[in-house]
C-alpha positions in Angstrom: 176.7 -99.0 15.2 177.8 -99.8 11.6 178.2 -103.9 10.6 181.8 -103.7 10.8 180.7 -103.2 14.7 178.2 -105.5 14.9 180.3 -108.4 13.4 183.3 -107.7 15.7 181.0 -107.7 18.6 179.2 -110.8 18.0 182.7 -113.1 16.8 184.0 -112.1 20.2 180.5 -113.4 21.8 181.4 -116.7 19.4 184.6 -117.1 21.0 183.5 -117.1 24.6 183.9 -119.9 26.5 180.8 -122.1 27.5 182.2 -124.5 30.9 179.8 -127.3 32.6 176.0 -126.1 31.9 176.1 -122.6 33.0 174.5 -119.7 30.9 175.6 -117.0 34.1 176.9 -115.5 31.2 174.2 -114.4 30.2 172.9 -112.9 33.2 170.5 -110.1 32.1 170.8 -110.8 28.2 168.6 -114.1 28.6 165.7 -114.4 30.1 163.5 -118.0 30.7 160.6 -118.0 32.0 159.9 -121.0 34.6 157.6 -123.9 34.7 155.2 -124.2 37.5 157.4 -126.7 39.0 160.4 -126.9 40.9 162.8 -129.8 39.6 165.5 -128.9 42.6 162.8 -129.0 45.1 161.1 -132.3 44.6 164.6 -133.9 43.6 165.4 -133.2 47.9 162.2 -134.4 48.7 163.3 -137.4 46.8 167.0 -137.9 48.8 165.8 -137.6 51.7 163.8 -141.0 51.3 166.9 -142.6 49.3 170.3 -144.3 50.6 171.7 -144.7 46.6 170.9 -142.1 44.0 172.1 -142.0 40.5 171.7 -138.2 38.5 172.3 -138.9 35.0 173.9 -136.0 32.7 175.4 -133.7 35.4 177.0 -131.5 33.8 180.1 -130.3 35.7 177.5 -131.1 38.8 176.3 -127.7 39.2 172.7 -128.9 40.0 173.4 -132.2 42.1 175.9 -129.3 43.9 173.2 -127.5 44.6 171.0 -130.6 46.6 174.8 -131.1 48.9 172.6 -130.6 52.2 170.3 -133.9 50.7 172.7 -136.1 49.4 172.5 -139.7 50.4 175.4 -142.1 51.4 175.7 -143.5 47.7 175.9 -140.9 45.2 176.5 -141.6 41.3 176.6 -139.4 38.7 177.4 -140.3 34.4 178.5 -137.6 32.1 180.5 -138.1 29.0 181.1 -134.4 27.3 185.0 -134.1 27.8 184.8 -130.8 29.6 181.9 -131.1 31.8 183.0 -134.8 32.5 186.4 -132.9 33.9 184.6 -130.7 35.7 182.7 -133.0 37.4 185.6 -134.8 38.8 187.1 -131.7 39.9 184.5 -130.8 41.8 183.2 -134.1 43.2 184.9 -136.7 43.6 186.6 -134.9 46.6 182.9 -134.8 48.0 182.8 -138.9 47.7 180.8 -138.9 44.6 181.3 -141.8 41.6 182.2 -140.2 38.5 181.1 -142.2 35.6 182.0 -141.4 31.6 178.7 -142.8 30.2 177.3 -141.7 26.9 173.3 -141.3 27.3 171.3 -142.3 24.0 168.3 -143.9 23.7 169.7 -147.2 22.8 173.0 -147.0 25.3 173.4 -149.7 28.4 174.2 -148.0 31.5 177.4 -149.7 33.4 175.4 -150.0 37.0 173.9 -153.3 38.8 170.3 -154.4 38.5 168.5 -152.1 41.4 171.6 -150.1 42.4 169.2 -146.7 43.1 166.4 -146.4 44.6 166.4 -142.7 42.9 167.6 -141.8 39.2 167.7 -138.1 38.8 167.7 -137.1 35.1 167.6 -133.0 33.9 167.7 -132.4 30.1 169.9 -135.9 29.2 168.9 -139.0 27.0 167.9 -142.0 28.2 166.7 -145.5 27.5 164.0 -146.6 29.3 164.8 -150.2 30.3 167.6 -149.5 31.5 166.5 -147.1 34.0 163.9 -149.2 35.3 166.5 -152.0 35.5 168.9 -150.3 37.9 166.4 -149.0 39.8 165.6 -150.8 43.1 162.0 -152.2 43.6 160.1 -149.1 44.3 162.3 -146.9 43.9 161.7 -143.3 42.0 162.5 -142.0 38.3 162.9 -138.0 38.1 163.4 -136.3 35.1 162.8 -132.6 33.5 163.2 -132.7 29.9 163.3 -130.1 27.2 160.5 -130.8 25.1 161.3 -132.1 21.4 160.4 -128.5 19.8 162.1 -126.2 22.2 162.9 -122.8 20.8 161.7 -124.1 17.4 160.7 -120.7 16.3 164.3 -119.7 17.1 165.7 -122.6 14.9 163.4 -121.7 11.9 164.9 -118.3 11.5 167.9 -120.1 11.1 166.5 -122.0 8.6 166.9 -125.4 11.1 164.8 -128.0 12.6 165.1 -129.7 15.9 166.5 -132.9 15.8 164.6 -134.6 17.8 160.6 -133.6 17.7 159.6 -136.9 18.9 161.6 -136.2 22.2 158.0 -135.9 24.1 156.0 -137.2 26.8 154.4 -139.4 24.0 157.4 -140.7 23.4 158.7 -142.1 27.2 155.6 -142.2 28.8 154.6 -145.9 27.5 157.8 -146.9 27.0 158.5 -146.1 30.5 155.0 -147.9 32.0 156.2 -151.1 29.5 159.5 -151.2 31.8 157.9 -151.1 34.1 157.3 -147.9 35.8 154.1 -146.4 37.1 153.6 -143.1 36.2 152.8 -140.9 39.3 152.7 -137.3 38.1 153.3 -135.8 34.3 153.6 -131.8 33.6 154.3 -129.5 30.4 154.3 -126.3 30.1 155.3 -123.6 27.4 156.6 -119.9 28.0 158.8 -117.5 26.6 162.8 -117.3 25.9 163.7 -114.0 25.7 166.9 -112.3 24.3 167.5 -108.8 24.8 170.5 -108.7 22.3 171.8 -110.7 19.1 175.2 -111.8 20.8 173.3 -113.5 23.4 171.7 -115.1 20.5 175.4 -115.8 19.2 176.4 -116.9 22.4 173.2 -119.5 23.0 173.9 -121.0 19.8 177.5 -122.0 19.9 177.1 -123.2 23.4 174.0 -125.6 22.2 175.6 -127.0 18.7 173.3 -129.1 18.0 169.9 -126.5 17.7 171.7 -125.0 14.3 174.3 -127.7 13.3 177.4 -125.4 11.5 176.5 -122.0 13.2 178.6 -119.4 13.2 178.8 -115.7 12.6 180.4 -115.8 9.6 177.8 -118.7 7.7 174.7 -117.0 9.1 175.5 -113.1 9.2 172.4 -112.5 7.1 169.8 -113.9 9.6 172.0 -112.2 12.6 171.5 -108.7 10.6 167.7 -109.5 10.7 167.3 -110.2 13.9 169.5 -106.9 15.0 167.2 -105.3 13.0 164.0 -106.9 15.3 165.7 -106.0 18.3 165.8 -102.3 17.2 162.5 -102.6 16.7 161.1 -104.5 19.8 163.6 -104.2 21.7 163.7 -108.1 22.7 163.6 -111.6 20.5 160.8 -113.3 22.3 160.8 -117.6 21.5 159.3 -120.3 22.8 160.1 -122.7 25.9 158.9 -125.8 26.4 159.2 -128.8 29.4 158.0 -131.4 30.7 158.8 -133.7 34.3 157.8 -136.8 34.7 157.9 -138.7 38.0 157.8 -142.7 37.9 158.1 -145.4 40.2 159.1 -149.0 40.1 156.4 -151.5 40.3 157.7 -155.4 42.0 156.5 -156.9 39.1 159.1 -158.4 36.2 159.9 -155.1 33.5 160.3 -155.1 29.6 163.7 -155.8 28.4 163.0 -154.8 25.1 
């Protein structure tokens, strides 16, 4: 193909639409390898034990939708995108579930009662410590799978970028989690491989996560696309790196850190 072709293919990758957290899309075209862990798995080990559970970040609820057989009788979830937020209703509130518009930063308060949940579910979303440990019931359970800090950064350094948030690490919620007031019960990374098999998958990957390359878009970064076509003619594949981490917590009796 000639660049005229190229460009026309990946501007119509830039203009497909990216709904809830769902990369089906890309069925085939991206591949992710997968930790040793199963995130799903121990989150409906976890409902089965608990009568009030809280995910934080759903999405538009394709994961909690996924755990329906385990759900408790009190189910909450928080997601504040516009779209996903939507869809979350749409597809869940007709099941019983709280729908709750709650921006998740480091520093936010979270609108729920001193131990509401005796579980907090948390996949890939910000969070302040304290204030998960507040609304969590005495010994009750913290789950969370986050992407590590330096995900993909080799895939953001082509692109002349740097991830936002490198500190975003176990080093970094680990203590302030035990100073809330959580003991620690297991911790896991791990690194593998993101794998692209074609540069509008790449295009595709990167408008629907805005913030890795902040002002991406086929037009402002043709030149690194054109490389990376040419690696794929060469290799065949863009190989990057993953990286992940779950940490499971629960609440001790004694008072926590409100700090």
């Amino acid at each position: 193909m000639n660049l005229e072709e190229f460009v026309e293919i990946w501007k119509r990758e830039e203009l497909q639409p990216f709904i809830g957290w769902d990369f089906s899309y890309l069925e085939g075209r991206m591949l992710e390898d997968q930790p040793p862990w199963s995130y799903l798995a121990r989150a409906a080990e976890l409902m089965r034990q608990s009568s009030a559970v809280l995910d934080m970040g759903t999405g538009g609820g394709e994961r909690l939708l996924e755990l329906w057989e385990y759900w408790p009788d009190k189910v909450v979830v928080t997601e504040d995108y516009p779209p996903n937020f939507k869809l979350a209703k749409e597809r869940l509130e007709p099941l019983g579930v709280e729908v709750e518009s709650v921006a998740l930063t480091r520093d936010g308060l979270l609108p729920f009662a001193d131990d509401e949940f005796d579980l907090v579910l948390n996949r890939h979303s910000s969070l302040k410590c304290t204030e998960v440990a507040r609304i969590l019931a005495p010994q009750g359970m913290f789950l969370t799978q986050q992407i590590h800090g330096l995900w993909a950064q080799d895939l953001l350094a082509e692109f002349d970028a740097k991830p936002q948030w490198p500190d975003a690490t176990p080093s970094y919620y680990v203590p302030r989690l035990e100073r809330a007031g959580l003991a620690i019960e297991k911790l896991e990374e791990w690194k593998g491989n993101l794998v692209f098999n074609d540069v509008g998958a790449v295009v595709y990957y990167l408008r629907s996560v805005p913030w890795l390359v902040p002002g991406f878009s086929v037009d402002t970064h043709l030149d690194i696309l054109l490389r990376l076509q040419g690696q794929v003619e060469r290799r065949n594949e863009l190989v990057f790196e993953a990286r992940k981490y779950l940490i499971e917590a629960r609440k001790a009796l004694c008072e926590i850190d409100r700090d």
